[in-house]
N, C-alpha and C positions, 0 to 999 in steps of 0.2 A: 788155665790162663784166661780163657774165656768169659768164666763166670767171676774171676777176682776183677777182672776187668767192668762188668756189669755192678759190681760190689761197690767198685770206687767210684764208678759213676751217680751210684744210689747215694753215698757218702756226699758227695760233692754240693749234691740238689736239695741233701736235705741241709748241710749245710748253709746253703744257700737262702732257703727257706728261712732257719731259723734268722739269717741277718735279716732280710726282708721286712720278718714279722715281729722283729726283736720289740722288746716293749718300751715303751715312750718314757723319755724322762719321769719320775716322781716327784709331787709337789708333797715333802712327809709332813712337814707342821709349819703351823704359824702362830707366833705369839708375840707378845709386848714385851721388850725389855728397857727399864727405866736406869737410864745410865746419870751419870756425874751432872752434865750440860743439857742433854738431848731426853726423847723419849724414841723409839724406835721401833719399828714391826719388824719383824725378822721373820722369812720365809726360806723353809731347810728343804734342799732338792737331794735327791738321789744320783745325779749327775749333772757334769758341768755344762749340757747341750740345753743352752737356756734361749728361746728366741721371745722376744716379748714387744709388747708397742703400749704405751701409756697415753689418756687420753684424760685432760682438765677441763673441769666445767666450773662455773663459779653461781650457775644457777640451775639445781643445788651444789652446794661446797662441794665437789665429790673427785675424785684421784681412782680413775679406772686399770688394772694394769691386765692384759688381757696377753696369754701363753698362749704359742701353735708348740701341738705335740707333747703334752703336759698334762698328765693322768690325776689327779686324787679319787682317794676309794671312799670317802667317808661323805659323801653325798654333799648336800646345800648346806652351807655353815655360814653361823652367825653368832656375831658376842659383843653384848656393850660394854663399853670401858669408860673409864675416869679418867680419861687422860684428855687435859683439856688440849687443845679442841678437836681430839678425835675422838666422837662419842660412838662408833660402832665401824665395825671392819667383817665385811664376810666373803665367801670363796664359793662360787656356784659353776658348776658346766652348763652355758649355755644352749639353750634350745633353739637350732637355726630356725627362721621365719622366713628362709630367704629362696627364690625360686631360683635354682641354678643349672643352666643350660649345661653346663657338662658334666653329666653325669659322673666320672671318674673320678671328679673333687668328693664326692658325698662320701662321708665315713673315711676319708683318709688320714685325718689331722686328728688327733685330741685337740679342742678347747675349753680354755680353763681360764676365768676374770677371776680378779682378786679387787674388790673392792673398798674403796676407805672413806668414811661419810664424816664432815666435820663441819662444825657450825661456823669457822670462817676458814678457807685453804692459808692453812702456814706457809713458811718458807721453807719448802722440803728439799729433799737430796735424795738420789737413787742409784745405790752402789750395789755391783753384782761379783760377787768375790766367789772365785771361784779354786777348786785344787789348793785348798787351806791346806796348810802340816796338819791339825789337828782337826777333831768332828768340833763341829758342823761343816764339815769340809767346805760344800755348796751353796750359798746361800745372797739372797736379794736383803740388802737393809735400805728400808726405807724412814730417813730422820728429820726429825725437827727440832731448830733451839727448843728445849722449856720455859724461857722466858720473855722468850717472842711478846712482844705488846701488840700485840692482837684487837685494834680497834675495832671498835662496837659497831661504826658506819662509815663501811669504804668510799661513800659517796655516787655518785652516777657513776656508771660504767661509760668509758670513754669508747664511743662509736666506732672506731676506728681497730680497735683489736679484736679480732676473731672469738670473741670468748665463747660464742654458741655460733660453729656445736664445738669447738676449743681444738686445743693446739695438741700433737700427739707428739713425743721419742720414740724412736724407731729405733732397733737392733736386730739387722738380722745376718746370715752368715751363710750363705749359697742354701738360702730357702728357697721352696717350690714358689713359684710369682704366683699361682693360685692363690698358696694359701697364706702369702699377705695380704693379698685382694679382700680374702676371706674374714680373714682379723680383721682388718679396718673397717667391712663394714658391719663386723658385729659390735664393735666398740661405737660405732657411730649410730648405731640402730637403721639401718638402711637395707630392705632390701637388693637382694645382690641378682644380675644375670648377666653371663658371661657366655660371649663366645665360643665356639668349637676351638678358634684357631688359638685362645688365648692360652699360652703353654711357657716356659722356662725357668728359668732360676737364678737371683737376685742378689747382690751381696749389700749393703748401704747401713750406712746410720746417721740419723738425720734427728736433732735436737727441738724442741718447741715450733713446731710445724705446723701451722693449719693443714683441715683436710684436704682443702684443694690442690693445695703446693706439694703435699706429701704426694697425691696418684698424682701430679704431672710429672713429679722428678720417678715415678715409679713407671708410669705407664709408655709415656711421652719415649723413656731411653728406650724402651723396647719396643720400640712401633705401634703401640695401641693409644685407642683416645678414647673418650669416656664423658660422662655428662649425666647430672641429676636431674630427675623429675619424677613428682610426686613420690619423695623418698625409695627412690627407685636408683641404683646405680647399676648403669651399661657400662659392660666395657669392652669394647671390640677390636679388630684388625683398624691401625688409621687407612682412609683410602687417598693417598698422595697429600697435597695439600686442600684440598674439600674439607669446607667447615660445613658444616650440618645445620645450616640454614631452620632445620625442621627442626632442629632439638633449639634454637634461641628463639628469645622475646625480646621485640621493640615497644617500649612506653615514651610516652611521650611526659613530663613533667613541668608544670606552672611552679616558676618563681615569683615568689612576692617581694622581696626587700631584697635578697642577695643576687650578687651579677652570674649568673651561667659559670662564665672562665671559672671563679674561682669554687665552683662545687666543682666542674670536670677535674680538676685539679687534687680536688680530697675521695673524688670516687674512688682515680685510681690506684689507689691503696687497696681498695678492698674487691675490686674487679676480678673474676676470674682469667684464663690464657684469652677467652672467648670475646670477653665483655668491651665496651667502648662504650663512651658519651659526647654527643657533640652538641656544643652549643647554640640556641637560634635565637633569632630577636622576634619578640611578636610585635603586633600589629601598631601598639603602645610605645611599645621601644622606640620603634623606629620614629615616630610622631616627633621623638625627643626628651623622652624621661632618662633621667641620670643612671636609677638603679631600678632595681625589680622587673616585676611584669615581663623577664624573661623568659621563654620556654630553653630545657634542654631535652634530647631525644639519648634517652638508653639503651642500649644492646649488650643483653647478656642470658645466662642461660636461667629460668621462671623462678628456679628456688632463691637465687641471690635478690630476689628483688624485695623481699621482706627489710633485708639488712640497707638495701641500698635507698629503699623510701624513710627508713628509719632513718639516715646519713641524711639527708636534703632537708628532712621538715627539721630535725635538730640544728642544723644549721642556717634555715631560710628563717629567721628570725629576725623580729623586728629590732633595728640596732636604737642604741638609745643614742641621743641628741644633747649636745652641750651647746648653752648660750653663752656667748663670751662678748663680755663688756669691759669697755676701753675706756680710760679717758688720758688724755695728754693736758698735760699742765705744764707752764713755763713760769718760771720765778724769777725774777732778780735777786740776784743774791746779797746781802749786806757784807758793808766791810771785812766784819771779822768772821764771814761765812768761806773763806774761799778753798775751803775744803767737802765743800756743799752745806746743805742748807741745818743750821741749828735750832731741831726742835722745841729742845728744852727753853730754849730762848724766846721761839717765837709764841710757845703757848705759855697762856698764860694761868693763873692756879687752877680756875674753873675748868680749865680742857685739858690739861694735862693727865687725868685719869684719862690710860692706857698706852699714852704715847711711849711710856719709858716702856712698855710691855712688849714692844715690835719686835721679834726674833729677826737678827739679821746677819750676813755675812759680805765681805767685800773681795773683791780680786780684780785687778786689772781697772782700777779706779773707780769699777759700775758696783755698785753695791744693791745689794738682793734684800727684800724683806717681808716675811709672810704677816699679814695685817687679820686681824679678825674683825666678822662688821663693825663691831665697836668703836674699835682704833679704827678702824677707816674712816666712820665716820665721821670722829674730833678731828683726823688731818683733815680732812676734808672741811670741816669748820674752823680749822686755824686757817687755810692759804686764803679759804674767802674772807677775812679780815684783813687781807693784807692787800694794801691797793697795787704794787709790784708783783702781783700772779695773774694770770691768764688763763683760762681754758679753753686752749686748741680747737681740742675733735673731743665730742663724746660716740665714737662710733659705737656698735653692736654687732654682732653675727652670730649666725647659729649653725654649725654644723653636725655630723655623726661622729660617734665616737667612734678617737684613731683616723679619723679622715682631718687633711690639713684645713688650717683658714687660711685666709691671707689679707690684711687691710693694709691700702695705701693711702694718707691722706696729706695734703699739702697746697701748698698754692705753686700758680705760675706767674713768674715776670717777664714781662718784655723789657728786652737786652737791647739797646744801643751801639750797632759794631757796624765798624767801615766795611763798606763792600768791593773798592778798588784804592787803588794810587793816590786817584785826585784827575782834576782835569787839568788842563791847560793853566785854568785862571787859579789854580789853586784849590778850589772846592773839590770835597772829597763827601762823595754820596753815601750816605749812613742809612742804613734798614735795622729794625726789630727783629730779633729772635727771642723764641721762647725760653727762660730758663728756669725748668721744675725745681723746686726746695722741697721735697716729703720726707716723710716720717712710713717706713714701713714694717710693719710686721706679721712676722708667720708666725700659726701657733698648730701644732701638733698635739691635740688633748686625749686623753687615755684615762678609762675610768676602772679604778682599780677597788681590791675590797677595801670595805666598810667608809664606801663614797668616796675614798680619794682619788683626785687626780692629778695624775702627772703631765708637766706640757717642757712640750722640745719649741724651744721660744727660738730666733733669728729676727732683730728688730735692728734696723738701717735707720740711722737718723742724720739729716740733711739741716743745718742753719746755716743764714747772712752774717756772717761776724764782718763783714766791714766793706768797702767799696774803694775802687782802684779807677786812677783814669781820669779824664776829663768827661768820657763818659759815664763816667760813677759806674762803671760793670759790677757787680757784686762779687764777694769772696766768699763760696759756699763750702763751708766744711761737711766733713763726713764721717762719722761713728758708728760703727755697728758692736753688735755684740751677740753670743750665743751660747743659750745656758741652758739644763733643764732640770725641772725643779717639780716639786709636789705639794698641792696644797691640800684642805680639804674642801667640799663643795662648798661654796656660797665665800669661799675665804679671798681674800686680797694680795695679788702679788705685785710690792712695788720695784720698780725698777729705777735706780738713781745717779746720782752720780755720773750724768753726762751733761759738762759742762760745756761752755763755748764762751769764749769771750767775743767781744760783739763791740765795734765803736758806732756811737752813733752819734751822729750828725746834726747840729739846730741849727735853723736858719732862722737869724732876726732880721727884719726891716719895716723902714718906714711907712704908714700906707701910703700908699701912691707913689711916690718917691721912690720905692724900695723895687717898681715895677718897671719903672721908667727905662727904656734899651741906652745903652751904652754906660746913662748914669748912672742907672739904678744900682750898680755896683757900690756907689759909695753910699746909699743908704741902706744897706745890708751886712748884718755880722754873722758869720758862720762860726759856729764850734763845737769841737768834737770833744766826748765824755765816752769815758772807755768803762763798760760795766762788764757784767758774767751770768750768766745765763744759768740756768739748771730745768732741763727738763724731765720731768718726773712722769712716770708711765705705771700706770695701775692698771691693771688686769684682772678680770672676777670672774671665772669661770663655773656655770650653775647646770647641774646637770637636769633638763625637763623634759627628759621623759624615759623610761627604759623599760 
């Protein structure tokens, strides 16, 4: 009994044993199958215990897929293909580089990358099917349309996406925390040291990740914190809330044209848990300059700071500058104008080349119209023939682009208004006050491709159409309107269609006579003549300088 007893115990442990040492998933082949739509790599496993993390670069094109626990026997492979744009795919076990404090990690895991090198990254798909009815029972398919339009030149890379060192998928399934730690940073090329205490076992899947985000959602849940320097990843026990003062770096950064605020604002995008920026004014600032000559102060951990001086000079650039020229013109209108002013009529054969040529639209009685210099220039030598037009304001301004302007221009009248009842003997004391008549307008310019620009226009316009009273107090209307519109540089936007009718006033008398108090009444004839107005606003926005 004794010895069957010994038997079953020997049974058990070697049992035991052989689970222990059972052999790691099989990576059996890999190859290209060219289907209907797609082109596909197909990778055939010997079981369905697939743990893997995927990692995209875009310089060079490359799709890393790196296996824990994942044997092939057939050494370092490689094979070019014709499949556009995957010209070569290989399968290597890599060689750790990585100095790793605890001991017990070395030799426990098979690792196994599966590489795919393409002259631009497709739009790929990565499906793991697993316990098929039929062989290939196991298998990773990784696809791409074939008729992908695959531009020749993606253009800059937008600063703002992690693309180096690129975004990983995670799948894993109550794996050792080691040896995710481990994966990640061989797929990231980093060496690795780890902790005594850094121990347990992980479940998660986590989709287009940067590195950083991937070890906070991995390290952070399990009590550990971690931090890169000179391609070096730690990762230890956290100690409470203590940040590691010794593992960050504070710079300090000179802005030239951009404000502080709005870079602290696009850092933090790409900051790590660690990092912060705060803005300061320097010595210049503070004097009273509008923009630039900002400092801001960073804190973050030494490797990020490549990416984040990359982020500030890309964006501290000089903004380009739009001059914007005004002018206000007032017409009288003729008889058979009173639906605004009739060019065809007022030019005459010599200047009518281009006037018919003014693209325009109307809404709400203001009519819009994009003038090329040409045609601006003939309207502009048709109203100066006409002794019934005016020119207002020729103002100017210059602003940056996307930043507002804003012109007001106009005159002031002193207003005639009682200030009490009256006294005793009847007499009622009259004072002056000022009454503004302007013309304003905001302009909003934005400089889009191939030199257009577009403006978010609010233009307020104030005229005298007539006087009330024995004080003649004036009767000031008001029009505004708000439109936005797009021209090209150097081009003319008219603004029309804001009329006012206006009565206005003659006084005739005799001289002297006509002055004389009490008499002078009856050598004086006053009469009023009712006309229409039309103020015309051209706007020429010139971009100088970008």
């Amino acid at each position: 009994m004794k010895q069957k007893f010994h038997i079953l115990h020997l049974f058990l442990a070697l049992n035991l044993v052989c689970f222990i040492t059972a052999a790691p998933t099989e990576l059996l082949d890999i190859y290209i199958v060219d289907e209907a739509g797609d082109y596909s790599v197909i990778l055939e496993f010997s079981d369905s215990d697939v743990a893997y993390v995927t990692t995209e670069k875009f310089v060079p094109p490359t799709l890393k897929i790196g296996f824990a626990n994942i044997s092939w026997t057939r050494g370092d492979f490689q094979r070019k293909t014709g499949v556009n744009p995957l010209y070569q795919y290989s399968v290597r076990e890599p060689v750790s580089r990585h100095a790793v404090e605890d001991k017990n990690m070395l030799g426990r895991t098979n690792m196994l990358e599966v590489r795919l090198d393409f002259n631009k990254v497709p739009d790929y798909r990565i499906e793991l099917k697993t316990d098929l009815p039929e062989a290939p029972r196991n298998i990773m398919v990784i696809s791409w349309p074939k008729k992908e339009d695959i531009k020749a030149d993606r253009g800059p890379i937008v600063p703002f996406k992690r693309i180096e060192p690129g975004f990983f998928s995670i799948n894993f399934k109550d794996a050792d925390l080691v040896d995710v730690i481990r994966l990640l940073s061989e797929q990231h090329e980093l060496n690795l040291v780890l902790g005594e205490e850094v121990t347990g076992k992980i479940t998660l899947r986590l989709k287009e990740v940067p590195l950083e985000k991937a070890l906070d959602l991995i390290l952070k849940a399990n009590g550990y914190t971690w931090f890169i320097d000179d391609n070096i990843l730690l990762v230890k026990a956290a100690e409470g809330d203590i940040k590691h003062s010794a593992e960050l770096e504070t710079r300090i950064f000179q802005l030239y044209f951009l404000d502080a605020s709005m870079i602290v604002t696009a850092l933090a995008e790409i900051f790590t848990s660690q990092g912060k920026a705060v803005p300061l004014s320097s010595a210049s600032a503070i004097g009273g300059e509008a923009a630039g000559n900002d400092l801001i102060m960073v804190t973050d951990v030494p490797t990020n700071f490549e990416l984040i001086e990359r982020i500030i000079r890309t964006l501290d650039q000089e903004n380009a500058q739009i001059n914007i020229s005004i002018k206000f013109i007032e017409t009288t209108l003729k008889q058979d104008e009173a639906m605004g002013i009739n060019w065809s009529m007022r030019a005459d054969t010599s200047l009518s080349f281009g006037i018919g040529e003014l693209t325009s639209h109307s809404g709400n009685k203001v009519s819009l119209a994009t003038l090329t210099p040409i045609t601006f220039a003939a309207m502009l030598q048709v109203l100066s023939e006409d002794a019934g037009t005016t020119l207002l304001q020729e103002p100017q301004i210059t602003t940056f682009n996307n930043s507002p302007a804003t012109i007001t221009v106009g005159t002031t009248i002193p207003v005639l208004v009682p200030q009490a009842e009256g006294s005793m003997f009847g007499a009622v004391p009259y004072t002056y006050q000022d009454q503004n008549v302007n013309v304003s307008l905001s302009v909003l310019p934005r400089i889009n491709e191939n030199e257009l620009i577009s403006m978010n226009i609010n233009a307020a316009v104030q005229a005298i159409t007539g006087y009330v009273g024995a004080e003649q107090r004036p009767i000031v209307s008001n029009r505004t309107t708000t439109t936005n519109v797009m021209v090209k540089n150097g081009e003319t936007l008219l603004i029309g269609g804001l009329i006012f009718d206006q009565d206005d006033l003659t006084v005739g008398k005799l001289p002297f006579f006509g002055d004389l108090p009490f008499f002078g009444k009856f050598f004086r004839t006053n009469s009023k003549k009712k006309s229409q107005n039309e103020l015309l606003i051209f706007i020429t926005p010139t971009i100088i300088s970008s």
